[in-house]
ROMI-935384 format. One line per field, with one value per residue (C-alpha): residue number from 1; x, y, z. Coordinates in steps of 0.25 Angstrom, whole numbers. Layout:
N
num = c(NUM;...)
x = c(X;...)
y = c(Y;...)
z = c(Z;...)
***
This chain:
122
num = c(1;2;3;4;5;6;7;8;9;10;11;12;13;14;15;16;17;18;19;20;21;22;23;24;25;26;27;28;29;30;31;32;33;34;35;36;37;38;39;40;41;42;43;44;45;46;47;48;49;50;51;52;53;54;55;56;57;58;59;60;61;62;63;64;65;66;67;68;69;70;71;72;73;74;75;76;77;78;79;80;81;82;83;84;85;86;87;88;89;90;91;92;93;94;95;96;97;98;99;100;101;102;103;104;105;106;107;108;109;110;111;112;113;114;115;116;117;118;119;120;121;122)
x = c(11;9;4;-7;-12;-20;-30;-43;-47;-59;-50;-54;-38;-30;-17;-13;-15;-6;-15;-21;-15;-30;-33;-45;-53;-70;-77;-81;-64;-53;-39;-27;-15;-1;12;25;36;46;51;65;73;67;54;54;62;49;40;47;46;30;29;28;38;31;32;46;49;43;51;63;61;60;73;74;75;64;53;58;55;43;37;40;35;24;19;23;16;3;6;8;-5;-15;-9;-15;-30;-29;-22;-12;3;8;15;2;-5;-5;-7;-10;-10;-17;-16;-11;-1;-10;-8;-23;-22;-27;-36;-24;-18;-29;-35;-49;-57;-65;-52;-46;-59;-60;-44;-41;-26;-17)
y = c(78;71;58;60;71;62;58;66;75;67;53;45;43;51;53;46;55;54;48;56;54;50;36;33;21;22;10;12;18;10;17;12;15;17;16;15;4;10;19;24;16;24;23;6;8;15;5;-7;-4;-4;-19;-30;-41;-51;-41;-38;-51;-54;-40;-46;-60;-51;-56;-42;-28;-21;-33;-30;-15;-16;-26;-17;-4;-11;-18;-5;4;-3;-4;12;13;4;9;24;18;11;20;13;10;4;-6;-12;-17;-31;-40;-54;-60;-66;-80;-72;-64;-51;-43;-39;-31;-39;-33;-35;-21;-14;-5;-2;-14;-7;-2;-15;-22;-10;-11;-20;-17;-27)
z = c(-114;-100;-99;-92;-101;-110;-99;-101;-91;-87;-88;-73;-72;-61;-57;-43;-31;-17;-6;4;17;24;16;18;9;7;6;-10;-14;-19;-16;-28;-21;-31;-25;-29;-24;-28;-15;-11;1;11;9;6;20;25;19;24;39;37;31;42;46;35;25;28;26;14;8;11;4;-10;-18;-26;-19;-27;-24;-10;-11;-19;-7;5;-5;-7;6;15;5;8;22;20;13;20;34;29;27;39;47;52;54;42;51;58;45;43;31;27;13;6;-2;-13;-5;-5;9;15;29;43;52;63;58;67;57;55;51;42;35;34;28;16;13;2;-5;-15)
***
């Protein structure tokens, strides 16, 4: 018997769904993204040459490989996310942190204010 068959058919849980390529966020939603780190050489490459120069950086402090990889899948996958709400390059979004180290986008990136206000991500 599947896993999945012991849910009820009027069970509020749902199977995860691919994004639409058009992200857009309303003022009342809440988007949970799921993503895995774990990607193939080419695709870290890919990722990689979206983080900035501090980013870069920092990747390459990591002692161990797979913190390395788990960093630049990470970082470049929110790049890769945030640019599709904002509608921007990956390349021009830029973060500061927080006290505690938590990233939160700048206004300097040039997207829409409005966008920028509503998006919160950590």
């Amino acid at each position: 018997m599947p896993a999945n068959s012991r849910l009820r058919a009027d069970s509020a849980v749902q199977l995860w769904h691919k994004p639409s390529s058009s992200l857009m966020l309303g003022a009342d939603e809440v988007h949970v993204w799921r993503a895995s780190l774990n990607s193939p050489h080419h695709r870290l490459q890919y990722l990689h040459g979206m983080l900035a120069s501090e980013e870069c950086e920092r990747a390459a402090r990591f002692h161990f490989a797979h913190d390395r990889r788990n960093f630049i899948a990470a970082r470049g996958l929110l790049r890769e996310i945030l640019s599709h709400y904002l509608e921007l390059s990956p390349h021009r979004l830029q973060f500061k942190y927080t006290s505690h180290g938590k990233p939160y986008l700048t206004h300097d990136c040039g997207g829409p204010v409005a966008a920028l206000q509503r998006l919160a991500f950590g």
